[in-house]
N, C-alpha and C positions, 0 to 999 in steps of 0.2 A: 504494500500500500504506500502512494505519495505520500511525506507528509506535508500537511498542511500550513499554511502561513496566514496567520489572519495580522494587519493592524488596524489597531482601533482608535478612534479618536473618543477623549475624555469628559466633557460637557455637554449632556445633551444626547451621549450615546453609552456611558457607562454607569453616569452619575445624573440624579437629577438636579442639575445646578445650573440650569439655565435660568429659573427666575433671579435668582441672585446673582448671577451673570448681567440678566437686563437689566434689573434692577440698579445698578451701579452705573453701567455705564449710560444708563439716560438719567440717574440723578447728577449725575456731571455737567452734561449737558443741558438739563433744565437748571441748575445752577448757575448757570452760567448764563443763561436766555442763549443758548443757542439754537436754533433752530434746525428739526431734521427731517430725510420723509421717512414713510412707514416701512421702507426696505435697508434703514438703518442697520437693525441684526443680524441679517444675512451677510448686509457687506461687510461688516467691523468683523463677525465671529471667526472668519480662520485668518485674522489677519497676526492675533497674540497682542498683548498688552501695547507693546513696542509699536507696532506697527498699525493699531487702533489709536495710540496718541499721536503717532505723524500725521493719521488720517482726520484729526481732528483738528491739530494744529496747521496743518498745511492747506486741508479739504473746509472745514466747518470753520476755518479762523479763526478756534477759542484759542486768544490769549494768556498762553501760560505756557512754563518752563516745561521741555519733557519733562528732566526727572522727578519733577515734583509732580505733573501728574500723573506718572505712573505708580510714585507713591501714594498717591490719594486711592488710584484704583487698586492697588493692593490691600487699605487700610479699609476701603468700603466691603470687601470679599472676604476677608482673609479670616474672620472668624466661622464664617459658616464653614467654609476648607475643612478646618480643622477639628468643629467640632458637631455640624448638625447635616449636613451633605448626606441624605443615603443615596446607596447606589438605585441606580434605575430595575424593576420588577425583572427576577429570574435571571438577572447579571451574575449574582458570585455562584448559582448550582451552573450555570451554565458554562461560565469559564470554566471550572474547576472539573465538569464533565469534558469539554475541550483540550485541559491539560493530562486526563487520565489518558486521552485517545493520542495523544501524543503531539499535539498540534503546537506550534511555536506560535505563542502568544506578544504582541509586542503592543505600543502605545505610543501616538504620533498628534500631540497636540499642542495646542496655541497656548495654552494653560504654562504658567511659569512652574519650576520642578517647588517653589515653596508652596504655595499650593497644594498643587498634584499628587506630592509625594504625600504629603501627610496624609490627604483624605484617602490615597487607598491603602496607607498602611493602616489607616485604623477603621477600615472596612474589610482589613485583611488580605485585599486584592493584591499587593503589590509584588511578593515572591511571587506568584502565579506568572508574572512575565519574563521574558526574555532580555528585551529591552524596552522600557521606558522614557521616551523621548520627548521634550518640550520643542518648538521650533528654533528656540534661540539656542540648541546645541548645535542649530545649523544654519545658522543665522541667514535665515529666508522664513517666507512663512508659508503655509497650505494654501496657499496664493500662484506658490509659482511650481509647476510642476518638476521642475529638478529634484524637489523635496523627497517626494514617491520615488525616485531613482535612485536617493542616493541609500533611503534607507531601505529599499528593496537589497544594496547591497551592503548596508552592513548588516542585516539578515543573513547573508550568504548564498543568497536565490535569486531569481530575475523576475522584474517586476510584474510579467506578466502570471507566474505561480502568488501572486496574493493580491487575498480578497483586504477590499478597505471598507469599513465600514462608518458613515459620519451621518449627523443629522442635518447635516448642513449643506445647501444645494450647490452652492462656490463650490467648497471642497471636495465634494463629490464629482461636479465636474471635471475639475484638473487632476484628481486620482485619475481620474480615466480616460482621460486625455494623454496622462502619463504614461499610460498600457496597462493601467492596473483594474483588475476586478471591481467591481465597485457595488455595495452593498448599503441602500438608503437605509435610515433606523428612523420610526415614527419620533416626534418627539413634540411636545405642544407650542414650542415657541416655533417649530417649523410648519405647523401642520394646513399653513396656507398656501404650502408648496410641495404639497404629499402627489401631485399628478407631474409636475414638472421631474421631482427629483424620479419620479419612476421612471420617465422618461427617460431620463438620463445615466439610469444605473442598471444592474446586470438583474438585480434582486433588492428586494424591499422587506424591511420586516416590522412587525406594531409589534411584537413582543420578542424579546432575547431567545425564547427557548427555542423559536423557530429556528435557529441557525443552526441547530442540531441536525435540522432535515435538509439543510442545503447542498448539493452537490456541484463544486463548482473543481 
């Protein structure tokens, strides 16, 4: 039997942490009186902190220092992170069935590793993977498809043996653009884009355990 290569993206597809995701990033913005339209989350979500505050400062003209506001958006997030974040329905039997079958489990998101790491260690999630990756270990983001190439090889496989799984219709795009698999995950802050991202991906799923049945 192949084995398996899945990676997965972390807000929104393994954790439910998009409301406190949006939550932050348009209270910045309504602080600010800045002004956005309603496909603000879509565009910001795989861009990473870093690259949400260029796009704000350079895109949306809020006046302010990056690093201060990428501290601000870590200082509005970073409590749920760490201690009230659960994982999204039938995520940890489901992995944990994917690692018994032997599948190389990995993590490919916009989320910075302070974050990240905590909420799946103390959701137990985080030995379960392979590798766990923020974008700024690669500094680009799920924006540009090189991203999907570079970690398709330090997997040690070619990108077209792995499935990518995101909630997010950008990302999903340029995984598959990149040659990779590509697998939508329902999620409610995307769910006004459940026919497009189908469109555009290989397999769709509204709940984790379905991935058990995917043959890809």
């Amino acid at each position: 039997m192949n084995k398996k290569y899945y990676l997965f993206d972390f807000d929104g597809t393994l954790v439910d942490s998009m409301p406190t995701f949006v939550s932050a990033m348009l209270r910045i913005l309504d602080e600010n009186n800045i002004t956005y339209d309603d496909n603000i989350i879509k565009t910001i979500t795989p861009l990473g902190l870093s690259g949400t505050a260029n796009y704000y400062i350079n895109t949306l003209h809020l006046d302010m220092d990056k690093e201060a506001l990428m501290r601000l958006m870590g200082e509005y997030m970073i409590d749920a992170y760490f201690n009230t974040i659960p994982a999204k329905p039938n995520v940890i039997s489901t992995l944990k069935e994917l690692k018994r079958q032997g599948a190389s489990l990995n993590v490919l998101t916009a989320s910075p590793h302070i974050t990240m790491d905590a909420c799946l260690k103390r959701l137990g999630l985080f030995e379960l993977f392979d590798n766990v990756w923020s974008c700024d270990d690669f500094s680009t983001t799920k924006a540009n498809p090189e991203i999907y190439k570079k970690a398709a090889q330090k997997m040690n496989t070619t990108v077209d043996k792995v499935l990518f799984l995101d909630d997010n219709l950008n990302a999903d795009m340029t995984a598959k653009s990149a040659g990779m698999k590509v697998c939508g995950v329902y999620d409610d802050s995307s769910k006004d884009y459940i026919d497009d991202i189908k469109a555009a991906t290989d397999f769709y799923i509204y709940d984790f355990k379905e991935l058990l049945d995917l043959k890809f």
